[in-house]
C-alpha positions in Angstrom: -36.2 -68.4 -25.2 -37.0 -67.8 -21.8 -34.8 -65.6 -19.6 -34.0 -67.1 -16.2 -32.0 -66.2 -13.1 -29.3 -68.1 -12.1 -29.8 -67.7 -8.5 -32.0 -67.7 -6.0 -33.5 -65.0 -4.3 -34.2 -64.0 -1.0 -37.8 -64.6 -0.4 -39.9 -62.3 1.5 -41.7 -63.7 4.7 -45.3 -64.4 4.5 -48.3 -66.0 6.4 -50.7 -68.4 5.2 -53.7 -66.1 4.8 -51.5 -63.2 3.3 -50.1 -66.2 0.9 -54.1 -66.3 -0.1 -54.7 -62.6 0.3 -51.5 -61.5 -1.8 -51.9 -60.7 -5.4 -48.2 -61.0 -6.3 -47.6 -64.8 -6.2 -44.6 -65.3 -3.5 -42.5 -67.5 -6.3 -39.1 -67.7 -7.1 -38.6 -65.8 -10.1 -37.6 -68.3 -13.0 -40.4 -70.3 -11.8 -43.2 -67.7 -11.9 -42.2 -67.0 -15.1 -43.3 -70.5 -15.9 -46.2 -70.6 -13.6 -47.6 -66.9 -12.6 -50.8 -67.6 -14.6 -51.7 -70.4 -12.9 -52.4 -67.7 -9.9 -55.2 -66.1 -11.5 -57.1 -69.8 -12.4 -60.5 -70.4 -11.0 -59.0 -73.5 -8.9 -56.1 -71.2 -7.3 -58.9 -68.8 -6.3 -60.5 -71.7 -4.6 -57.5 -73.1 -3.1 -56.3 -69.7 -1.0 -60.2 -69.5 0.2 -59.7 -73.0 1.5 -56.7 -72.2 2.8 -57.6 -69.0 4.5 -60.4 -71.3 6.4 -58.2 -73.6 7.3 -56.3 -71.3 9.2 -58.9 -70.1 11.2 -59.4 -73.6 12.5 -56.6 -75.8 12.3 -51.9 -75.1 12.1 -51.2 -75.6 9.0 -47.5 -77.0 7.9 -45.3 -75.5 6.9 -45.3 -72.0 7.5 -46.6 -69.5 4.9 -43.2 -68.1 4.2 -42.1 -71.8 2.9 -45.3 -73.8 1.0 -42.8 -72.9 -2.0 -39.5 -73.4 -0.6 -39.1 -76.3 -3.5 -39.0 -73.6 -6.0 -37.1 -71.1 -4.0 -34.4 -73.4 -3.2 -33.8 -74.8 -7.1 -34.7 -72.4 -9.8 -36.5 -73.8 -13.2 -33.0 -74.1 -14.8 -31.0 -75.4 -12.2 -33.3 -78.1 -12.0 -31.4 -82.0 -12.6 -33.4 -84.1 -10.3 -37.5 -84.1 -9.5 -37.7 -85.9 -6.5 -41.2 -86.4 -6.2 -43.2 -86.5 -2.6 -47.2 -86.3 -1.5 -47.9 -84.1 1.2 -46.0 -82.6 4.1 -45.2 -84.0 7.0 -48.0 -83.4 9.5 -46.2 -83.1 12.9 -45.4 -80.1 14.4 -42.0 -78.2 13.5 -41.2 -80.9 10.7 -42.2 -79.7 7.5 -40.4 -76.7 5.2 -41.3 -76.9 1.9 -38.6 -79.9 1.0 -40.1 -83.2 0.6 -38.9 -85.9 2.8 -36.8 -82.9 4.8 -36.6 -82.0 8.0 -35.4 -78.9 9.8 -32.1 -79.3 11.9 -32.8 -80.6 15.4 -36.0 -82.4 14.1 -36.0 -85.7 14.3 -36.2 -87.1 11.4 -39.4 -89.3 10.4 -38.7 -93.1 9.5 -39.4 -92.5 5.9 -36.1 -90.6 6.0 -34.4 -92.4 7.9 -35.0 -95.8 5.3 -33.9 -93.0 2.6 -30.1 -92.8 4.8 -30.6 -96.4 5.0 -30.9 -96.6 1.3 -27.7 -94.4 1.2 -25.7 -96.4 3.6 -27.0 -99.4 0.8 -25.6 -97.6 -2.2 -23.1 -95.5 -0.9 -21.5 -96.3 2.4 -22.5 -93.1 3.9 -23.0 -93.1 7.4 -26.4 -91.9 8.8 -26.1 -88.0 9.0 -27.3 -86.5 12.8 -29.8 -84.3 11.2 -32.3 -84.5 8.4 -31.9 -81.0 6.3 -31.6 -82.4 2.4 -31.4 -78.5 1.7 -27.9 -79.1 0.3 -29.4 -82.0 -2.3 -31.7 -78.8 -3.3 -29.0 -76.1 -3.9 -27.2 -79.0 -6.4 -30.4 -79.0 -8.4 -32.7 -81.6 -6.9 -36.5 -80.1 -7.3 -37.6 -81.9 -3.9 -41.4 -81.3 -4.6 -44.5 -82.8 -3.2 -47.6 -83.0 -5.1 -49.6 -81.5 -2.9 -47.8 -78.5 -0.5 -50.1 -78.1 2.7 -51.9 -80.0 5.0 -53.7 -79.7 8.0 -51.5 -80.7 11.2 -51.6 -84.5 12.2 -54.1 -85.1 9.2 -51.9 -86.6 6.6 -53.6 -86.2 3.5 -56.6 -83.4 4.6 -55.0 -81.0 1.5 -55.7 -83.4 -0.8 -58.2 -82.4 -4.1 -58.2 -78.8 -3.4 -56.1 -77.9 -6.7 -52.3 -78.1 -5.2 -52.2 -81.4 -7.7 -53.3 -79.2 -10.6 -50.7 -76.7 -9.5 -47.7 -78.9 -9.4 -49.0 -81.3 -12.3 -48.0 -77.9 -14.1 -44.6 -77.7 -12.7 -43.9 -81.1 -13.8 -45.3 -80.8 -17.2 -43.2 -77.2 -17.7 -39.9 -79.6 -16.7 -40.7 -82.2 -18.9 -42.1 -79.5 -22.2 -38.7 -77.1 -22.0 -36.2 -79.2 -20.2 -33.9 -82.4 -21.6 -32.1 -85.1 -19.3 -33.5 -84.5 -16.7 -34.1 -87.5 -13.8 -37.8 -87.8 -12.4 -37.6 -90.0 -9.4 -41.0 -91.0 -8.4 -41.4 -93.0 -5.3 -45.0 -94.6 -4.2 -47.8 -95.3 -6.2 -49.1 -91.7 -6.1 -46.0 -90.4 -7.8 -45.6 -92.7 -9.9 -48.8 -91.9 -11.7 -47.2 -88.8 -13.0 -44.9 -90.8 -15.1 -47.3 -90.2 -17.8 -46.7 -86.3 -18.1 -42.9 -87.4 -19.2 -41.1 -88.2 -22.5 -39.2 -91.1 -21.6 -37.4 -90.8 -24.6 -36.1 -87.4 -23.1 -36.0 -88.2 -19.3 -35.0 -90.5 -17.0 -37.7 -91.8 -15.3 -37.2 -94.3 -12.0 -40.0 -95.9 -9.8 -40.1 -97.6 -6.5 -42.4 -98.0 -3.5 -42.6 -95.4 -1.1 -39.8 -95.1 1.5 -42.6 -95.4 4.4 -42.1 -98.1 7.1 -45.1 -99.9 5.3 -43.5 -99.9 1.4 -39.7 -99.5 2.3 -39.1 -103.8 2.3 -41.0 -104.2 -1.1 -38.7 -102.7 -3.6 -37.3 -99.3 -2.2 -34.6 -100.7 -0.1 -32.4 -101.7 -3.1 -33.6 -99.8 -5.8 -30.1 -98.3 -6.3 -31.7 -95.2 -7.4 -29.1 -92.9 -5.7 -26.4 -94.0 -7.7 -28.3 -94.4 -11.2 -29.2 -90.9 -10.9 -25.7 -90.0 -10.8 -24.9 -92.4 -13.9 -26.9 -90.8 -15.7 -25.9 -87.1 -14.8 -22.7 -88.2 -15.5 -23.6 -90.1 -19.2 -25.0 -87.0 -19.7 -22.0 -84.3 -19.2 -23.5 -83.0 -16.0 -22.1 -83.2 -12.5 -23.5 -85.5 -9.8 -25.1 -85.2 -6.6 -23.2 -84.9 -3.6 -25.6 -87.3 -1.4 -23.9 -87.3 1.5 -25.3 -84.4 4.0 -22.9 -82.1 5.5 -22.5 -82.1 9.4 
């Protein structure tokens, strides 16, 4: 049986490049346990030389110190959601390591907003002012993308360079020593994972990307909010708290 901590830990600062330089793997403890030798893989070799270029020429999002935030904020065992994203957001001063998140005083992109929208849909919950889902990751949702750089305003330039292998693991460790959990993939990409999980063990919903492109062709009503905490609840564990505090 694996040990795990029970909460998270302070994580030390860190650049890009020393993220590619550093031998000790800046992961949250519970989840290194689960993916430290993944570090020492040809691909990861590959991926901090790319990334160590791509500093020299281009910002990259987010900042060194939160490309793992996901696992920082929600340790392996804490884990009751996977909500599942693609790549950062590309603009300056958005992206920190949540998918679909947003720092306070960012404004928050329209894929977020149709997420409150979806809220207001399920819940009633009026649209927050700011667009920090931390609070959704300290109850246990795992708000990973699939790939966790990119290359500012170049959505999708971090794609193929092994983050996909990396987090494919993460998903596959939920699904191998985990039970009842809820994988919530949204857009085509995500939902391609859905055949690294035992559906007989997980719950697995699908649904269009939240994008202003996707939202009006199945996401808006999806109700995926409230079978999430159906589930948790069928289940014996507690529900999410959706609603964002001021």
């Amino acid at each position: 049986m694996m040990a795990f901590l029970h909460q998270p830990l302070s994580r030390p600062a860190v650049c890009v490049t020393s993220f590619a330089m550093n031998k000790t793997p800046n992961l949250e403890p519970s989840w290194l346990e689960v993916l430290g030798d993944e570090f020492e893989k040809p691909y990861m070799q590959e991926l901090k030389k790319f990334l160590v270029e791509e500093k020299k020429l281009h910002p990259v999002y987010p900042k060194g110190s939160e490309i793992f935030n996901a696992f920082w904020s929600t340790p392996f065992d804490q884990v009751k959601v996977v909500l599942l994203g693609q790549d950062p957001y590309h603009g300056e001063g958005q992206a920190h390591g949540l998918c679909f998140s947003v720092r306070r005083g960012v404004k928050p992109p329209p894929s977020l907003m149709n997420i409150f929208r979806e809220l207001y849909n399920e819940y009633g919950y009026p649209c927050p002012n700011h667009g920090d889902l931390s609070s959704w990751a300290r109850q246990g949702v795992l708000m990973l993308n699939t790939v966790l750089t990119v290359r500012a305003h170049q959505a999708n330039s971090h794609r193929n360079h092994g983050w996909e292998q990396f987090t494919d693991c993460a998903i596959r460790a939920l699904n191998d020593h985990r039970d009842g959990l809820c994988f919530v993939l949204w857009g085509q990409p995500a939902a391609q994972k859905a055949k690294m999980i035992d559906t007989t063990r997980h719950l697995v919903l699908k649904a269009p990307h939240p994008s202003p492109l996707s939202a009006s062709h199945g996401f808006f009503g999806c109700g995926h909010f409230l079978q999430i905490n159906q589930y948790l609840t069928s289940i014996g564990q507690a529900p999410i708290n959706w609603q964002l505090p001021p």
